[in-house]
C-alpha positions as CSV (number, residue, x, y, z in Angstrom):
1,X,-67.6,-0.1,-50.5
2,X,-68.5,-2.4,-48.2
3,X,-68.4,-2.8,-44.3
4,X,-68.2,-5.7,-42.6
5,X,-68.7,-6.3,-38.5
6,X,-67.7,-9.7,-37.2
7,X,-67.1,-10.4,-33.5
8,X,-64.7,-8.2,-32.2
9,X,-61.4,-9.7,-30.8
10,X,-60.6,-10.0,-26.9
11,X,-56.8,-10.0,-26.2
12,X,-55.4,-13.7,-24.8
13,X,-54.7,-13.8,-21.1
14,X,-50.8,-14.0,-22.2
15,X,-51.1,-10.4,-23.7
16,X,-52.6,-8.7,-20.8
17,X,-50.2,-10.0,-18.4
18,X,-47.5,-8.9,-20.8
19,X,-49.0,-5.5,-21.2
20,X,-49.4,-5.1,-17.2
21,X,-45.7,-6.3,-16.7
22,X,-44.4,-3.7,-19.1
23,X,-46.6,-1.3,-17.5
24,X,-45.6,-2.3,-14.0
25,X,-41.7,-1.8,-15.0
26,X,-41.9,1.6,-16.8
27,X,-43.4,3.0,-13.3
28,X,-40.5,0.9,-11.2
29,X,-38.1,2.7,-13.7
30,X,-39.6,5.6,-13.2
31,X,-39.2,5.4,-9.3
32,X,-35.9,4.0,-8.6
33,X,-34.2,7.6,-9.7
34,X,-36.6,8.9,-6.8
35,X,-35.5,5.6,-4.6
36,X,-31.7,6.5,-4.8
37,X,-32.1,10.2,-4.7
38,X,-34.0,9.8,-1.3
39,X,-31.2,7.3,0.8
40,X,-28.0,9.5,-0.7
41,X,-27.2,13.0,-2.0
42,X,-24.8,11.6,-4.6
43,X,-25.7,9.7,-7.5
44,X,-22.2,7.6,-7.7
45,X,-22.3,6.7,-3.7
46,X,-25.0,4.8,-2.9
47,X,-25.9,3.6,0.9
48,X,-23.7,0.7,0.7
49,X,-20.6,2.5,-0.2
50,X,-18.1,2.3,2.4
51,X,-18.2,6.2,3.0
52,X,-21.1,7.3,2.1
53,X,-22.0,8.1,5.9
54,X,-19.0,10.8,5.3
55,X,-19.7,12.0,2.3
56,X,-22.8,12.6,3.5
57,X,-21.7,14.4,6.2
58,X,-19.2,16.8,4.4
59,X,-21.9,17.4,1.6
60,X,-24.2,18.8,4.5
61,X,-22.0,20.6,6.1
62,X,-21.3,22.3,2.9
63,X,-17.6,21.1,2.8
64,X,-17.9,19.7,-0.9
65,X,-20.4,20.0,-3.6
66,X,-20.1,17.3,-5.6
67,X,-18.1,16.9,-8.9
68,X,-21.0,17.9,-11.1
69,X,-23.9,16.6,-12.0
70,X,-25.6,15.3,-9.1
71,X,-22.5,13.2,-8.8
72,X,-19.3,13.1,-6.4
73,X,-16.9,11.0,-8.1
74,X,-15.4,8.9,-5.2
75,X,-12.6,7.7,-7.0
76,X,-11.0,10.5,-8.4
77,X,-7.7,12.2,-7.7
78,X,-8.1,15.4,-5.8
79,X,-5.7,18.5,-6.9
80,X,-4.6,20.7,-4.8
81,X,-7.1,23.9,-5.7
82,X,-9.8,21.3,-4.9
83,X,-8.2,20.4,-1.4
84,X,-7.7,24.2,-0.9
85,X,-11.4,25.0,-1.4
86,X,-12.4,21.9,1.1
87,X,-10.0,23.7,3.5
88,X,-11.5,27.3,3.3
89,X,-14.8,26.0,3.4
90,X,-14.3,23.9,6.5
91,X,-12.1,26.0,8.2
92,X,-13.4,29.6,6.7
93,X,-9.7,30.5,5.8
94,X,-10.5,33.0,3.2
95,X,-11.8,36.5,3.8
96,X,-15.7,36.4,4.2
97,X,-16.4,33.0,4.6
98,X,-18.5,31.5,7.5
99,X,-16.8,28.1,9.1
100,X,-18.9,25.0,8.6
101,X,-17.0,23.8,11.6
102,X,-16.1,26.4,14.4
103,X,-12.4,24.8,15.9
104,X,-12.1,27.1,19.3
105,X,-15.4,25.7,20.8
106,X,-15.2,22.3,22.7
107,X,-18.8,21.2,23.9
108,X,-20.0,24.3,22.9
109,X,-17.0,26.1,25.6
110,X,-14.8,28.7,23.9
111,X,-10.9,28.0,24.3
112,X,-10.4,30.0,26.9
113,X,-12.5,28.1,29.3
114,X,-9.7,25.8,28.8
115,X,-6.8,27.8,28.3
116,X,-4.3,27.1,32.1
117,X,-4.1,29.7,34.6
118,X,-0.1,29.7,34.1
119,X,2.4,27.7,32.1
120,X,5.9,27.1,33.3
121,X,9.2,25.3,32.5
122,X,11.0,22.7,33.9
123,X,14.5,21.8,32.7
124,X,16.3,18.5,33.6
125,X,20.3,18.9,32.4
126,X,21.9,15.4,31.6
127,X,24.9,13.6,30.1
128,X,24.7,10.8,27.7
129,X,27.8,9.2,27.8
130,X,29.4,8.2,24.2
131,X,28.7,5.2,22.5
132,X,25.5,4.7,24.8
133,X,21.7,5.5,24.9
134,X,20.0,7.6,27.6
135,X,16.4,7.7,29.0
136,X,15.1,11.2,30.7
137,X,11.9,12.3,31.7
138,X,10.7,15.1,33.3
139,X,7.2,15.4,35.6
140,X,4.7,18.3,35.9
141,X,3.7,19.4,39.6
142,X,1.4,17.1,41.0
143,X,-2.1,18.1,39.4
144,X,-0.4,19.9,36.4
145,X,-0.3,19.0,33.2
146,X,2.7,18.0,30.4
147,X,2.1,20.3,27.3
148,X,5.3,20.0,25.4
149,X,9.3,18.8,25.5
150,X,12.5,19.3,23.9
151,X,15.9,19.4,24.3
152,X,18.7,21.7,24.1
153,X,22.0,21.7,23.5
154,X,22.4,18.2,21.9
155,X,25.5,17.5,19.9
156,X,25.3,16.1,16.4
157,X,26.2,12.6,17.0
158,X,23.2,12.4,19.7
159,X,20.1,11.1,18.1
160,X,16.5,11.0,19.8
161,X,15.1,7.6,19.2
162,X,11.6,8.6,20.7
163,X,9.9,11.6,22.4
164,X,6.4,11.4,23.7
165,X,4.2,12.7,26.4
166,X,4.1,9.2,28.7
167,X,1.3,10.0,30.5
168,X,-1.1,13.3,31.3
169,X,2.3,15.2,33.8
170,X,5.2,13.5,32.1
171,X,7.7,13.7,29.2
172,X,10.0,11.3,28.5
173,X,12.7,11.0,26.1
174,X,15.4,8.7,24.7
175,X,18.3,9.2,23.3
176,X,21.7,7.5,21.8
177,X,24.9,8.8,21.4
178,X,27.1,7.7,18.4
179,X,30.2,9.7,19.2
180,X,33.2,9.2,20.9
181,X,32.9,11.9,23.3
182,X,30.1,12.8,26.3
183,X,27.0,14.7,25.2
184,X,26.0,17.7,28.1
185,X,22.4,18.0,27.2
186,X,18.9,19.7,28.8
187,X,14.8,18.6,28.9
188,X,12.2,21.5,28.5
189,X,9.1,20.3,29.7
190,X,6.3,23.3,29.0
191,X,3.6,22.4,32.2
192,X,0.3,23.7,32.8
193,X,-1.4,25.0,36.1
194,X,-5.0,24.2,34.7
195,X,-7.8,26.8,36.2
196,X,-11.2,24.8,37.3
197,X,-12.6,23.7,34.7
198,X,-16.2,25.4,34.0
199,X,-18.9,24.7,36.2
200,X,-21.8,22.3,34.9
């Protein structure tokens, strides 16, 4: 048997630029997982998505976990067990569970510190005469505020066509009668005495 040595080959120019862009792919391959894990928590909303901000948001808050698989499968139907268990966790329904959100706190107040010294009624009676439409409105004390309205006592062929608070003291409400005979009718406004508010 015989060896023979000759001059060993180099590799052309063209084969190590090939063999560094391969190289250099495989490690951007490699990182773009890593890229897209670091701007989003969810591997089917990237930053662009429209609400991904929100999704974020509900995923830190512990709201949602996802569909599975590092994913959150924006476009999917949600059932109704699924909205249930976003409920309870937001709103700690259930027995046991901690709210991610605590709802009786504004600016870090409880309720209370917003809750009025006193409430009271005020009750405007009116007619609205057949085959015509009525507007009433009813106004808080000066400094008060409107909480609720209704009325009582209208007939059947009375309809409301709107029903709003029209300002912060004020209630208004408008209504048409379809029958042939007079409707006797009465406003409840539900007012508020608000205490001072806290002190800063």
């Amino acid at each position: 048997m015989s060896i023979k040595f000759g001059p060993r080959r180099l590799p052309s120019r063209r084969s190590i630029r090939t063999r560094w862009l391969a190289f250099a792919l495989g490690l951007l391959a490699l990182a773009i997982p890593a890229l897209a894990l670091a701007s989003h928590q969810f591997t089917d909303v990237p930053t662009t998505h429209r609400f991904h901000d929100d999704i974020d948001a509900i995923a830190d808050a512990g709201v949602t976990l996802g569909c599975g698989g590092g994913k959150y499968c924006p476009d999917k139907v949600v059932t109704r067990a699924q909205m249930a268990a976003f409920l309870n966790r937001l709103g700690a329904l259930a027995e046991g569970t901690t709210p991610v959100v605590n709802a009786d706190r504004v600016d870090g107040l409880d309720s209370t510190a917003f809750m009025p010294a006193a409430t009271y009624i005020i009750i405007e009676e009116a007619t609205v005469l057949a085959g015509e439409t009525n507007g009433l409105n009813v106004s808080c004390d000066d400094g008060d505020r409107v909480l609720s309205g209704g009325l009582v006592d209208v007939q059947l062929l009375t309809h409301v066509t709107d029903n709003y608070p029209l300002d912060t003291d004020t209630w208004e409400v408008f209504l048409l009668n379809t029958g042939l005979v007079d409707d006797d009718l009465s406003l409840h406004v539900l007012c508020a005495d608000f205490a001072p508010m806290h002190e800063e």
